[in-house]
MMTF fields as JSON, N, C-alpha, C and O atoms, coordinates in Angstrom:
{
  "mmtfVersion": "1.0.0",
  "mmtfProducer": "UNKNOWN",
  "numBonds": 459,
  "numAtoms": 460,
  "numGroups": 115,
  "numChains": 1,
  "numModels": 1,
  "chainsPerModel": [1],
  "groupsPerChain": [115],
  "chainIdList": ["A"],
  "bondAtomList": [4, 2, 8, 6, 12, 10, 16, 14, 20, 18, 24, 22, 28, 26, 32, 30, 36, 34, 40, 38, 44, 42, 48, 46, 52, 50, 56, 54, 60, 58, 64, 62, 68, 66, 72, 70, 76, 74, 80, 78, 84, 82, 88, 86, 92, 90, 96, 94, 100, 98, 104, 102, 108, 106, 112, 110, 116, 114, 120, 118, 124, 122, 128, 126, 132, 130, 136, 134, 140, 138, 144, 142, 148, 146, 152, 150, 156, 154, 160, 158, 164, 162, 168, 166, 172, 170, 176, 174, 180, 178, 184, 182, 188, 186, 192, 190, 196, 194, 200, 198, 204, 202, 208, 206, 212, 210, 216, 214, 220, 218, 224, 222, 228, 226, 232, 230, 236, 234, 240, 238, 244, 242, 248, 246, 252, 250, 256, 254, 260, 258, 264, 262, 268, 266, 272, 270, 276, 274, 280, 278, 284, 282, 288, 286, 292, 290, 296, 294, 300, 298, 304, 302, 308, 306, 312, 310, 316, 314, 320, 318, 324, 322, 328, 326, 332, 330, 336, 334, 340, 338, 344, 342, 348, 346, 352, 350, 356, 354, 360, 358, 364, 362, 368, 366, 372, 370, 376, 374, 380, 378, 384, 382, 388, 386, 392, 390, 396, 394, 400, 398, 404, 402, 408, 406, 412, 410, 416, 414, 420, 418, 424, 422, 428, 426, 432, 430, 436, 434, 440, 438, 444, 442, 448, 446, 452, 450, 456, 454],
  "bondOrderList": [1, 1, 1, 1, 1, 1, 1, 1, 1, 1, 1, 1, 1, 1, 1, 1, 1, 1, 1, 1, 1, 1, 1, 1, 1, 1, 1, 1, 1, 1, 1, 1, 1, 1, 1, 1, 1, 1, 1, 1, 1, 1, 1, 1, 1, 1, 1, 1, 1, 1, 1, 1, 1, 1, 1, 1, 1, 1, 1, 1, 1, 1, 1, 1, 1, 1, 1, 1, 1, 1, 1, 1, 1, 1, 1, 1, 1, 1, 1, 1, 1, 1, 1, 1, 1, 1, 1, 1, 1, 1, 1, 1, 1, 1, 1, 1, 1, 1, 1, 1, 1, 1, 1, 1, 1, 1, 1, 1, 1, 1, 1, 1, 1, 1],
  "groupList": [{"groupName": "UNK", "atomNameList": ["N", "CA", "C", "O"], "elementList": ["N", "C", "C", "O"], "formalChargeList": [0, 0, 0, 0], "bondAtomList": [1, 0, 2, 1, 3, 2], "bondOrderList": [1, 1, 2], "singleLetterCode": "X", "chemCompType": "L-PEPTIDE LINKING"}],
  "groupTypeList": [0, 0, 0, 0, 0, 0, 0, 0, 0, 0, 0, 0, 0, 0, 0, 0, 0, 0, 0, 0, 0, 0, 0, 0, 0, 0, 0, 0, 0, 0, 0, 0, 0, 0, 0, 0, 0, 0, 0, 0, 0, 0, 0, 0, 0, 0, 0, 0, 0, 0, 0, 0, 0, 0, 0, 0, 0, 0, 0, 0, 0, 0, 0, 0, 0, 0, 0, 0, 0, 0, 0, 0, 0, 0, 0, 0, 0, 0, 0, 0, 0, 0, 0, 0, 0, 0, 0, 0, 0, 0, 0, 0, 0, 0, 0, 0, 0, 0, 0, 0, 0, 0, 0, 0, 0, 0, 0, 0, 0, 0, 0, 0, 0, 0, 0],
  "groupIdList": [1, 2, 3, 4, 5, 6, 7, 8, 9, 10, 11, 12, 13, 14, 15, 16, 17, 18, 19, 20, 21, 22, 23, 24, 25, 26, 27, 28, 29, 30, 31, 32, 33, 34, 35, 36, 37, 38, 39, 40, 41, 42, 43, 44, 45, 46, 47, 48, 49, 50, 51, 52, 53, 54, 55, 56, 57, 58, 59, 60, 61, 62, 63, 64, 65, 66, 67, 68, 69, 70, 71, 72, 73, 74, 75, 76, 77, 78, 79, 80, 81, 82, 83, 84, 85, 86, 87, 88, 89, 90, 91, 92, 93, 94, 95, 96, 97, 98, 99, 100, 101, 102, 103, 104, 105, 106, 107, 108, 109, 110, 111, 112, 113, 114, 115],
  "secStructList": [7, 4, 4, 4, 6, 2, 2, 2, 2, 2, 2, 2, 2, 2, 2, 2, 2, 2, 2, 2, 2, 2, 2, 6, 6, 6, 7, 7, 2, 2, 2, 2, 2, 2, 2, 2, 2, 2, 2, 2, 2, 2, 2, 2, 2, 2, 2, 2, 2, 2, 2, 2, 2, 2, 6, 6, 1, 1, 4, 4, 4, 7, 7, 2, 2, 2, 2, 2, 2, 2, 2, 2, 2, 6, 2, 2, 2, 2, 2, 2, 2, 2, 2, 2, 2, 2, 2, 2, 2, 2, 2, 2, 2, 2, 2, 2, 2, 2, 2, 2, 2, 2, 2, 2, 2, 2, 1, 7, 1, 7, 7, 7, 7, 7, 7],
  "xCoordList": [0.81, 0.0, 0.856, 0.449, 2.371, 3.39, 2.946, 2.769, 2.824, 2.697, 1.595, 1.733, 1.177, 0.005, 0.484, 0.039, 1.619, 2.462, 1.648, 1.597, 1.003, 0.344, 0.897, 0.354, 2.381, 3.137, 3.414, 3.429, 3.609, 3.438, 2.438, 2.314, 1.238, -0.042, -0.566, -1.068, -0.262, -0.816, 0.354, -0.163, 1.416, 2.382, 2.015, 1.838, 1.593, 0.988, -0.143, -0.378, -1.321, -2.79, -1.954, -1.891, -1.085, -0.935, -0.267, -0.783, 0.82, 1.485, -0.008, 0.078, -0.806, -2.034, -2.94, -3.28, -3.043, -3.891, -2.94, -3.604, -1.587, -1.14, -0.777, -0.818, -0.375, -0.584, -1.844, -1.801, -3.087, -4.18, -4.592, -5.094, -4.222, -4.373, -3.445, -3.572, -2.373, -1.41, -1.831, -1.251, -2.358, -2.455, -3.719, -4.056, -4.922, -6.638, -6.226, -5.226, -6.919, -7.179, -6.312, -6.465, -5.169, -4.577, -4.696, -4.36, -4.992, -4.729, -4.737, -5.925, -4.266, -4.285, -5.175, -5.335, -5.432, -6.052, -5.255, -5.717, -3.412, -2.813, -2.997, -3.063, -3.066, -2.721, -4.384, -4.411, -5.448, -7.04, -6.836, -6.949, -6.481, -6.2, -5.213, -5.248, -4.203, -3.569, -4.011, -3.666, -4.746, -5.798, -6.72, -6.942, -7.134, -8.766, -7.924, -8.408, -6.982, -6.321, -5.869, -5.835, -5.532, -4.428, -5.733, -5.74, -6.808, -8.035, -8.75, -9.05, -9.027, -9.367, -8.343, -8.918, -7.312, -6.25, -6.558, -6.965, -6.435, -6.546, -7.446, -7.28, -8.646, -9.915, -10.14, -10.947, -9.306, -9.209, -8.004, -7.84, -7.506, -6.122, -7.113, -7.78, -7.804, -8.185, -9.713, -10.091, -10.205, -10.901, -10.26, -10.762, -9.33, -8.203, -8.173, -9.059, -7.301, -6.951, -8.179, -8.067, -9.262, -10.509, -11.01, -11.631, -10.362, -11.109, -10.095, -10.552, -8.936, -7.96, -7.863, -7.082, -8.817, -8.473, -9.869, -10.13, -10.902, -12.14, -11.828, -11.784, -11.378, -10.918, -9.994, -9.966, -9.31, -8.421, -9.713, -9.106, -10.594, -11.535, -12.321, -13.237, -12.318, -13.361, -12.484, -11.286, -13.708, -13.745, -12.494, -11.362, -12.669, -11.564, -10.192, -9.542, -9.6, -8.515, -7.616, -6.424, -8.262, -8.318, -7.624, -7.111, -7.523, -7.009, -8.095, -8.35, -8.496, -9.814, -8.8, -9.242, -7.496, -6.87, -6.819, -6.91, -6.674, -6.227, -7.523, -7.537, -8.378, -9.837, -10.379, -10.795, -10.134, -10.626, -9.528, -9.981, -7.95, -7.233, -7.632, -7.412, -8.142, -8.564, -9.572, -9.508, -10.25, -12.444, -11.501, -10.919, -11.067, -10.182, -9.532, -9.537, -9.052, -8.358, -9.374, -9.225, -10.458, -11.701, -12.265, -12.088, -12.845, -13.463, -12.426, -12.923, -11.324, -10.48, -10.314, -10.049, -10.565, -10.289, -11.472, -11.447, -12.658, -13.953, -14.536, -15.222, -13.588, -13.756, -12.593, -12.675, -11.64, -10.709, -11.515, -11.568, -11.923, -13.135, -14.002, -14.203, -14.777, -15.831, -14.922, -15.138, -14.003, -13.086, -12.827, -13.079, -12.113, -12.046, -12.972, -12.873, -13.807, -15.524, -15.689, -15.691, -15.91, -16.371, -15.461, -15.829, -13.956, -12.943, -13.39, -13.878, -13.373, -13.899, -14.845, -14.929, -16.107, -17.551, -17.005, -17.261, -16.422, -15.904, -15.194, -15.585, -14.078, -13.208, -13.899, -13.607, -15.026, -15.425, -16.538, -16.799, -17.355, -17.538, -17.028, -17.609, -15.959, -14.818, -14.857, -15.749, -14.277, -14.689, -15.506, -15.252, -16.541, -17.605, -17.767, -18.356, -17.461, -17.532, -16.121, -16.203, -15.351, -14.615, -14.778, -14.613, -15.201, -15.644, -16.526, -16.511, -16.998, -18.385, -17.661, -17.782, -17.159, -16.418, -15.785, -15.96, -14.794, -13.939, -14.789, -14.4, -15.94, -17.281, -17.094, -16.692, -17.437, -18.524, -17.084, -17.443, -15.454, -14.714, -14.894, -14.904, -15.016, -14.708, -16.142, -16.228, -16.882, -18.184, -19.164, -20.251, -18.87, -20.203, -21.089, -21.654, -21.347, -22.344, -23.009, -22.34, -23.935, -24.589, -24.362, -24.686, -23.605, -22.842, -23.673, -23.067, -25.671, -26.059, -26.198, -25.165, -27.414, -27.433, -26.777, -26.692, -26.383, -26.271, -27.137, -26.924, -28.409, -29.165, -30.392, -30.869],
  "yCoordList": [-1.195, 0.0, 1.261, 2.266, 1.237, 2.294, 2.524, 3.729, 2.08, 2.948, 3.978, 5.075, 3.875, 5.025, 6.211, 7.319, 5.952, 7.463, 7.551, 8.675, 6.459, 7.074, 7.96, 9.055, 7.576, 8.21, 10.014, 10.904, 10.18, 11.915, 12.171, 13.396, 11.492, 11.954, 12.62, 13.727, 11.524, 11.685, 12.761, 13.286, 13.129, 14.141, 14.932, 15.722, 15.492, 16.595, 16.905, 17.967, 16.177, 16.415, 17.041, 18.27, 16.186, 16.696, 17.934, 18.861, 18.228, 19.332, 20.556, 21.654, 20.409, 21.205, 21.652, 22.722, 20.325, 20.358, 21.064, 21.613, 21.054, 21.75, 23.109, 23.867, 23.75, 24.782, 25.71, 26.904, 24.891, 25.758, 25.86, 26.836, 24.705, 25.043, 25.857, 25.871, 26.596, 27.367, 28.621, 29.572, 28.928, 30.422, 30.469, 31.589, 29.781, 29.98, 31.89, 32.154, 32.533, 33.872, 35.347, 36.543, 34.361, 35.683, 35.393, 36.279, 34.624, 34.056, 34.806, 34.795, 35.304, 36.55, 35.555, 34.346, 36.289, 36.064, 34.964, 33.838, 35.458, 34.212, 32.839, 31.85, 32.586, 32.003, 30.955, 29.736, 31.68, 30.987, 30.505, 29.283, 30.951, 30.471, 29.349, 28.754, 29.036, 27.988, 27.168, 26.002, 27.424, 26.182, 25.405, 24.199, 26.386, 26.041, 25.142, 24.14, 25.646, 24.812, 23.283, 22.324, 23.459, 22.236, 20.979, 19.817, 21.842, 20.596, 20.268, 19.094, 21.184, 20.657, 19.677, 19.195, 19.409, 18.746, 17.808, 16.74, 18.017, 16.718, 15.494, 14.302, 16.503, 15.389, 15.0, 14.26, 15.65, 15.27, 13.722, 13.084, 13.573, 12.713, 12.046, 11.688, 11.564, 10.965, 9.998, 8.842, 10.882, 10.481, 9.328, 8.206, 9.519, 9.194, 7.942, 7.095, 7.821, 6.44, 5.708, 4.482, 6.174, 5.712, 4.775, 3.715, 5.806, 4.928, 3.681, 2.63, 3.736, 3.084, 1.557, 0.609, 1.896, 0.535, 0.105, -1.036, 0.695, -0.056, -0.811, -1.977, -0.286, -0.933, -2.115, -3.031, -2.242, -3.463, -4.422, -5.463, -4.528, -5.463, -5.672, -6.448, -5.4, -5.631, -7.367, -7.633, -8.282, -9.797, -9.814, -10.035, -9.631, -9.479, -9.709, -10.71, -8.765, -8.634, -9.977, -10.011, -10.579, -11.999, -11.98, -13.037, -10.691, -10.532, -11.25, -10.556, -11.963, -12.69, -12.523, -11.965, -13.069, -12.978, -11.397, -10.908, -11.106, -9.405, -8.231, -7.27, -8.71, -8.218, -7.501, -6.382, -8.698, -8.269, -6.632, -5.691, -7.026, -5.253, -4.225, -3.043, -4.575, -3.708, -3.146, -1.917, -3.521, -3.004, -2.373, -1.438, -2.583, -2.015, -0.408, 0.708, -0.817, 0.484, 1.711, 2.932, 0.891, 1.509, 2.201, 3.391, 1.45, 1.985, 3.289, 4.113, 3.304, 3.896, 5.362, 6.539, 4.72, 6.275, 6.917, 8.046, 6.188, 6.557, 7.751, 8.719, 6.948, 7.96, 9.089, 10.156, 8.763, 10.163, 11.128, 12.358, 10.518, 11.691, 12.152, 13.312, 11.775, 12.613, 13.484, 14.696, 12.982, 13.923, 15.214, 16.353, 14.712, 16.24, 16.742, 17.959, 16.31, 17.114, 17.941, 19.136, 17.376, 18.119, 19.343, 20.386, 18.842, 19.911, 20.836, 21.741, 20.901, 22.284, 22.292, 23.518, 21.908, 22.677, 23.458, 24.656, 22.91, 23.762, 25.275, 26.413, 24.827, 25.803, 27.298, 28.461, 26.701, 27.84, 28.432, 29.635, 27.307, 28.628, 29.365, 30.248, 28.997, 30.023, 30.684, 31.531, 30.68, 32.137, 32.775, 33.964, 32.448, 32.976, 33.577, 34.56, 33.172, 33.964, 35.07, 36.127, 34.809, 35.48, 36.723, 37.647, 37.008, 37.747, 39.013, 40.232, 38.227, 38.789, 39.523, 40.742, 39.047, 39.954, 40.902, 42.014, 40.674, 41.968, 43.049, 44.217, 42.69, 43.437, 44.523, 45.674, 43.986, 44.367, 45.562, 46.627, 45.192, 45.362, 47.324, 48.354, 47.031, 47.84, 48.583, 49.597, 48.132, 49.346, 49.052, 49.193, 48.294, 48.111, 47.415, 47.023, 47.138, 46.076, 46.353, 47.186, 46.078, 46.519, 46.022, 44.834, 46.612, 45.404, 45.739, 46.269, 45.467, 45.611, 44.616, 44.116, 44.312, 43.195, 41.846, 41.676, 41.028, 39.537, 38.588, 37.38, 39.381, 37.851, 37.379, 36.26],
  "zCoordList": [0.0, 0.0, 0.0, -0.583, 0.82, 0.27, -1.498, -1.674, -2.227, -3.612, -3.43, -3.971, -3.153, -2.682, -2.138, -2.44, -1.131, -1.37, 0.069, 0.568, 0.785, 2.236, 2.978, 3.121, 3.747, 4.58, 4.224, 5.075, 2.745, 2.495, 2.472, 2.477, 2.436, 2.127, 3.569, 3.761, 4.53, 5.991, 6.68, 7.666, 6.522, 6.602, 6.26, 7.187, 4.933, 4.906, 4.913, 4.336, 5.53, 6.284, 7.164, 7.147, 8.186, 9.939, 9.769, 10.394, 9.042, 8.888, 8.452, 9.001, 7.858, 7.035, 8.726, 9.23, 9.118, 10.208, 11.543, 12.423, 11.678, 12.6, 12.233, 13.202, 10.947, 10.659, 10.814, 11.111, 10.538, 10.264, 12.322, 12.88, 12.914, 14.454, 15.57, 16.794, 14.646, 15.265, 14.432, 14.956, 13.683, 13.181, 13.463, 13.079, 14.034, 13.809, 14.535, 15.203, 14.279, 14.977, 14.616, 14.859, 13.777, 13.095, 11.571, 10.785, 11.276, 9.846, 8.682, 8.356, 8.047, 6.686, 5.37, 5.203, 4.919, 3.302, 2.857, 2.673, 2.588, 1.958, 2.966, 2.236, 3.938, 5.048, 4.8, 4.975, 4.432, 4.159, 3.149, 3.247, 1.784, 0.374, 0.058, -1.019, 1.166, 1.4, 2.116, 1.925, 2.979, 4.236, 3.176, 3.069, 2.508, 1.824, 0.256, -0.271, -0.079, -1.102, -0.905, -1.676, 0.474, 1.163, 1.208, 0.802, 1.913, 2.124, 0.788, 0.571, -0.079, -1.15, -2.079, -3.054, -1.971, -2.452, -1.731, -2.188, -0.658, 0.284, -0.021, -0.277, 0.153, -0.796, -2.482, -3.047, -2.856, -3.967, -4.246, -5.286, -3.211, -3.691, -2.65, -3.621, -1.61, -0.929, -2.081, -1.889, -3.071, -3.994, -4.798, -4.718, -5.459, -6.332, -5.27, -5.379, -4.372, -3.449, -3.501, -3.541, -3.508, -3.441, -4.493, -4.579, -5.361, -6.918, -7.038, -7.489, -6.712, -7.283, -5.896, -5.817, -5.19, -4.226, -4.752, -4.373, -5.55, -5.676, -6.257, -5.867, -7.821, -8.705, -8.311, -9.132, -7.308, -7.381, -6.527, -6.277, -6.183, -5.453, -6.48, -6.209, -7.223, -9.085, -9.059, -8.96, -9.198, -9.422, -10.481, -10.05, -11.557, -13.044, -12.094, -12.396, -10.805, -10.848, -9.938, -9.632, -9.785, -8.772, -7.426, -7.061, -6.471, -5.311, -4.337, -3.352, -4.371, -3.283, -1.783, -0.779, -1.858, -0.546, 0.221, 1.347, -0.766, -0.304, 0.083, 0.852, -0.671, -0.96, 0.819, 1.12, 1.64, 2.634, 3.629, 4.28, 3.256, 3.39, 2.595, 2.859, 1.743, 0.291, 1.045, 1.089, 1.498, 1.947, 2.904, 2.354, 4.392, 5.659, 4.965, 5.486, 3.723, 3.42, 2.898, 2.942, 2.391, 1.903, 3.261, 3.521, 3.944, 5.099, 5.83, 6.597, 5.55, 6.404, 5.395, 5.639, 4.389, 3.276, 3.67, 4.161, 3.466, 3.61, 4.274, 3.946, 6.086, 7.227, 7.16, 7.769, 6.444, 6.019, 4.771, 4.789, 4.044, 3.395, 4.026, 3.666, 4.971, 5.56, 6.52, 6.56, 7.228, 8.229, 7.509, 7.903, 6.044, 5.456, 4.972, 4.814, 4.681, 4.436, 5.228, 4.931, 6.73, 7.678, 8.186, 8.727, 7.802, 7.841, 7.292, 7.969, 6.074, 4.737, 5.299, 5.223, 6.089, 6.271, 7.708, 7.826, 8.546, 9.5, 9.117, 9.377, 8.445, 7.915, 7.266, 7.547, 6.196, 5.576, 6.772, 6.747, 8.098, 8.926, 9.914, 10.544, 10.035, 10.481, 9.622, 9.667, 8.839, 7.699, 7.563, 7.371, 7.582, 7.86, 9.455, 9.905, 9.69, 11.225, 11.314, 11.938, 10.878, 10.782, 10.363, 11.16, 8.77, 7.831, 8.806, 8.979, 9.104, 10.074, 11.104, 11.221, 11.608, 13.015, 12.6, 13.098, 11.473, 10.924, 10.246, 10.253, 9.662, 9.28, 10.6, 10.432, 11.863, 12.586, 13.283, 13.786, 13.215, 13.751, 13.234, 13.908, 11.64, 11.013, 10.688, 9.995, 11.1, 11.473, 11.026, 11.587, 9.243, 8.943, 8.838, 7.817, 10.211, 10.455, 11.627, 12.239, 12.192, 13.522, 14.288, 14.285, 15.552, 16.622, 17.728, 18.659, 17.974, 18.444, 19.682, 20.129, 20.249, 21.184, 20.437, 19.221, 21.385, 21.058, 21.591, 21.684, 22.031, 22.195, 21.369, 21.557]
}
């Protein structure tokens, strides 16, 4: 499963994921455009691993022994795609909340009651 390139793959999630948890609160424009790039890459190569372990459990390819690490690696990509799903739905509402505060920082917005 090294051909898959796992070990850089999961290196640079954690490196992505410890960057974006050491800057949350100062983070600049370039600093979002690289978060929001890093996770969309992320799920995109996590797609890719996806397709490419289905395909080896397709009957044609005769791994019956292996079949059952094959599904394990499936299930495991699976829950690494929704992890980064939920990453990017988090991420963009931080941004969104973000957006909003610097709005409100800078006046134009009504920073009336909060309840």
């Amino acid at each position: 499963m090294e051909s898959f390139g796992w070990t850089a793959f999961f290196e640079e999630l954690e490196n992505v994921f410890s960057l974006c948890q050491s800057q949350i609160g100062i983070a600049n424009e370039g600093f979002v455009d690289y978060i929001t790039q890093k996770l969309e890459l992320g799920l995109q190569n996590v797609k890719k691993i996806q397709e490419v372990l289905e395909i080896a459990i397709e009957p044609e390819t005769e791994l019956e022994e292996e079949e059952v690490v094959v599904r394990k690696y499936l299930d495991l990509i699976s829950t690494l795609q929704s992890c980064i799903i939920w990453l990017l739905s988090y991420w963009d509402a931080y941004l969104e909340k973000r957006s909003i505060c610097t709005q409100c920082q800078a006046g134009s917005l009504y920073s009336g009651s909060t309840t």
